[in-house]
C-alpha positions as CSV (number, residue, x, y, z in Angstrom):
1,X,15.0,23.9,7.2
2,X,14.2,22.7,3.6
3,X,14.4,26.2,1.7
4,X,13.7,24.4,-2.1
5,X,10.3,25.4,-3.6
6,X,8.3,22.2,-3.9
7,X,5.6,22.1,-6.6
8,X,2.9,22.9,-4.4
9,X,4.1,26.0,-3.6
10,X,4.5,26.4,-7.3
11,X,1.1,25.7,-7.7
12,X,0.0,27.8,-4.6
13,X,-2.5,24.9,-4.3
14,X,-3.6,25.0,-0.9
15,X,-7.1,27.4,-0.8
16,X,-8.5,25.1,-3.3
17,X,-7.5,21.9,-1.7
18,X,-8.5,22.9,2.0
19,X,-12.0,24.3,0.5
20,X,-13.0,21.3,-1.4
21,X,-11.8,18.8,1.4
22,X,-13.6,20.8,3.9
23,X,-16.8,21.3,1.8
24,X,-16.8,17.0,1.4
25,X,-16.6,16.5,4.5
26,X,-19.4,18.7,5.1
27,X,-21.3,17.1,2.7
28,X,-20.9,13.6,4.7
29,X,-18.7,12.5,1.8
30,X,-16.4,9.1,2.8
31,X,-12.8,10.6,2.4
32,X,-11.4,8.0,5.4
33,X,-10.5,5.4,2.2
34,X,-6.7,6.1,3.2
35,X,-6.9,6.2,7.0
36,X,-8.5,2.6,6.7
37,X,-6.2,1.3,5.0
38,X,-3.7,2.3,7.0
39,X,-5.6,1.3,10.1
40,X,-5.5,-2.6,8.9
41,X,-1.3,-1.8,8.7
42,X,-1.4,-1.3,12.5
43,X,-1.5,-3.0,15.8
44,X,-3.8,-0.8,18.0
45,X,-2.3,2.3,19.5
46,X,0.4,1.6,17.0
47,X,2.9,5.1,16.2
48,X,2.3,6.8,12.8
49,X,4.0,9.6,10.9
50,X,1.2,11.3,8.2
51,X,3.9,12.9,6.3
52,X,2.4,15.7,3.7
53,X,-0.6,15.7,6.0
54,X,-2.9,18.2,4.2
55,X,-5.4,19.6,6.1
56,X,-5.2,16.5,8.5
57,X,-8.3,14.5,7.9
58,X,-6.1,11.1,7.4
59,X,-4.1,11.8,10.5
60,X,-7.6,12.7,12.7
61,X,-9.0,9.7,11.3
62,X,-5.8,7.4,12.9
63,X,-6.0,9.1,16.2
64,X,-9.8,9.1,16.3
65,X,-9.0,5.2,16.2
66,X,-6.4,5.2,18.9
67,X,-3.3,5.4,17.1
68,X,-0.1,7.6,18.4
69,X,-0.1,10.6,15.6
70,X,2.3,12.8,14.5
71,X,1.3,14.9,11.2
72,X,3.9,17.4,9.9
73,X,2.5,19.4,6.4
74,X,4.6,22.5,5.5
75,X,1.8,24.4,3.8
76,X,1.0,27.0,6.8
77,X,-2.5,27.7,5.5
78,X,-3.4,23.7,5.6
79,X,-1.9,23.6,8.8
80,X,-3.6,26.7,10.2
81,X,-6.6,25.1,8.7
82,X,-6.0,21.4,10.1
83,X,-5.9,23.4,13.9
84,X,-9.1,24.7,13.5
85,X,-10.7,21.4,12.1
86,X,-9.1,19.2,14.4
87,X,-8.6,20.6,17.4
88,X,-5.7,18.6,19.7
89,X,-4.3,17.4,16.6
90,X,-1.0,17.2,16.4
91,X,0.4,18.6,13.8
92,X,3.7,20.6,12.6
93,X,4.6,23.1,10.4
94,X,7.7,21.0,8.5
95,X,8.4,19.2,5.2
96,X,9.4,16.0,5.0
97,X,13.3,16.2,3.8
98,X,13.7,17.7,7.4
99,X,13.0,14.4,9.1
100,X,16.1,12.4,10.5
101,X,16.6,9.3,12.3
102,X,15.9,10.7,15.8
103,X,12.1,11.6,14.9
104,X,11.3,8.2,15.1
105,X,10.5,5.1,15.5
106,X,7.3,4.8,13.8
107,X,5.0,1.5,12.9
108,X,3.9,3.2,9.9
109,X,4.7,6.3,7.5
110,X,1.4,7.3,5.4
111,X,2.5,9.6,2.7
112,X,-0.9,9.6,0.3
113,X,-3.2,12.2,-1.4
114,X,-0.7,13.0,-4.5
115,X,1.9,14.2,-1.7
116,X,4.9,12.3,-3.8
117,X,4.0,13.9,-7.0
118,X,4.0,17.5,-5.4
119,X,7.1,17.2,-4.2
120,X,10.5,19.6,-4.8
121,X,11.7,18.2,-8.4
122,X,14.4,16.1,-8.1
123,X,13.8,15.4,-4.2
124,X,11.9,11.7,-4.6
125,X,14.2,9.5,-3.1
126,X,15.9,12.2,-0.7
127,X,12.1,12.0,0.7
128,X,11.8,8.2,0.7
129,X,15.4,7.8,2.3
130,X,13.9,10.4,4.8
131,X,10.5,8.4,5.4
132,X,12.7,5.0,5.9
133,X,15.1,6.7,8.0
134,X,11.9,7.2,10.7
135,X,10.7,3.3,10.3
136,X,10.9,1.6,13.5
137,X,12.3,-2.5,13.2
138,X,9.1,-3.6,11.1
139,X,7.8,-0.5,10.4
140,X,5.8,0.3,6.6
141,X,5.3,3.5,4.3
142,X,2.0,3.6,2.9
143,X,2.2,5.8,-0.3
144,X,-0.7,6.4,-2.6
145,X,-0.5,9.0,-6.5
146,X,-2.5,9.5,-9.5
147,X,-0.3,7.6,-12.3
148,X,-1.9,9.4,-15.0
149,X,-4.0,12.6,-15.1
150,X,-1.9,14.4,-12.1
151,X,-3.5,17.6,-10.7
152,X,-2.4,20.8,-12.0
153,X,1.5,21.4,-11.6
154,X,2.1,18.2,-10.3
155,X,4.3,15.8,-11.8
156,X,3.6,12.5,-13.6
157,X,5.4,9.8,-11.8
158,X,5.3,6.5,-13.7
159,X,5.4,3.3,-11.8
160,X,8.7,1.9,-13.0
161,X,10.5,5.3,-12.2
162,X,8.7,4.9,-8.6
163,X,9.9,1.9,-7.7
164,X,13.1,2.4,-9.3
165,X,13.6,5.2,-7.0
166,X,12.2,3.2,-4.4
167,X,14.9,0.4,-4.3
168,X,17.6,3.5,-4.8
169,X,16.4,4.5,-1.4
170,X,16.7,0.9,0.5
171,X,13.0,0.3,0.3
172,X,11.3,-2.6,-1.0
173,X,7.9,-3.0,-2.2
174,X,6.0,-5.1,0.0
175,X,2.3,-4.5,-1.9
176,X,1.3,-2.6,-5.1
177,X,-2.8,-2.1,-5.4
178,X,-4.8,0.3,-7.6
179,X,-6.9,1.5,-4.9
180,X,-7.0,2.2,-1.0
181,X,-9.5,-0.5,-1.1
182,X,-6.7,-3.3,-2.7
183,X,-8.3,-3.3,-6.1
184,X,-5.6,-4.7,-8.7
185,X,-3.1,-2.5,-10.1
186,X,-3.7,-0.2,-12.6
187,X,-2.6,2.7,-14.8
188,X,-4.4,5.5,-13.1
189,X,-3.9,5.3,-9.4
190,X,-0.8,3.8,-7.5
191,X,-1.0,2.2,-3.8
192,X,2.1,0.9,-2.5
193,X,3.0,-0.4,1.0
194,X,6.6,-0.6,1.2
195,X,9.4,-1.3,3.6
196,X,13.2,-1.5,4.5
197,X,14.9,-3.4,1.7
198,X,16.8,-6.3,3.3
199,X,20.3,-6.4,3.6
């Protein structure tokens, strides 16, 4: 088991973030811009890894569209919380640099919501290596960050050191956007779809 603090833990972030993502979705608020996306990645009933899963609602939102779902999240307050909002979802108390090779294949690895940015320092492209390590043959990572304004205690991750660390993991990227809706790229918000970097 990954023993390394990650910045979340730092921030002890997770009351906050479960409350106010519980309290939208009360309110009827659209916060399905990131399971979407994904979606149109997919075939149907296509395999998917939500890796930093939060509270869940991205991973809910692929299986409530048929999609095979596997969300690990290694905050046990958001995952605690994730059981009793989504009941049947599957979902597992782990952090992503535990992940090998036999825990896939998967079509698709969503790792959005400023997951990246809240990672252990120093652990980027330990966690993309682990993320491509799970692709299946054609399989995608769909990551998504806040490239400026970061929340509170996470880290500012500029695009050109993302990608850098990107290709030092054998990833390429396939799509950069500014939004989960494909706006163009910007300065504020990242969207990248990426995949194994060819030999």
């Amino acid at each position: 088991m990954t023993t390394r603090r990650t910045r979340w833990q730092e921030a002890g972030n997770s009351g906050g973030f479960g409350k106010r993502f519980a309290e939208l979705i009360a309110a009827g608020e659209d916060i399905d811009g990131e399971a979407r996306l994904a979606d149109t990645l997919l075939p149907r009933g296509a395999r998917v890894l939500d890796a930093g899963a939060g509270m869940g609602r991205v991973a809910a939102a692929l299986l409530k569209r048929g999609h095979d779902v596997v969300a690990i999240e290694p905050d046990e307050a958001l995952v605690r919380q994730a059981r009793e909002a989504y009941p049947g979802l599957p979902i597992e108390e782990r952090d992503i640099l535990d992940l090998g090779p036999g825990d896939g294949p998967f079509d698709l690895v969503v790792c959005v919501g400023n997951v990246i940015v809240f990672l252990a320092e120093g652990t980027e492209r330990a966690a993309l290596r682990a993320m491509r390590d799970v692709l299946g043959e054609n399989g995608r990572i769909l990551v998504g960050f806040h490239l400026q304004d970061p929340p509170p205690h996470a880290r500012t991750y500029p695009a050109t050191e993302f990608e850098a660390d990107v290709a030092a993991a054998g990833l390429r990227v396939d799509l950069r956007a500014g939004t989960y809706e494909l706006h163009p790229a910007n300065d504020a918000y990242g969207v990248w779809v990426l995949s194994r970097a060819q030999d």
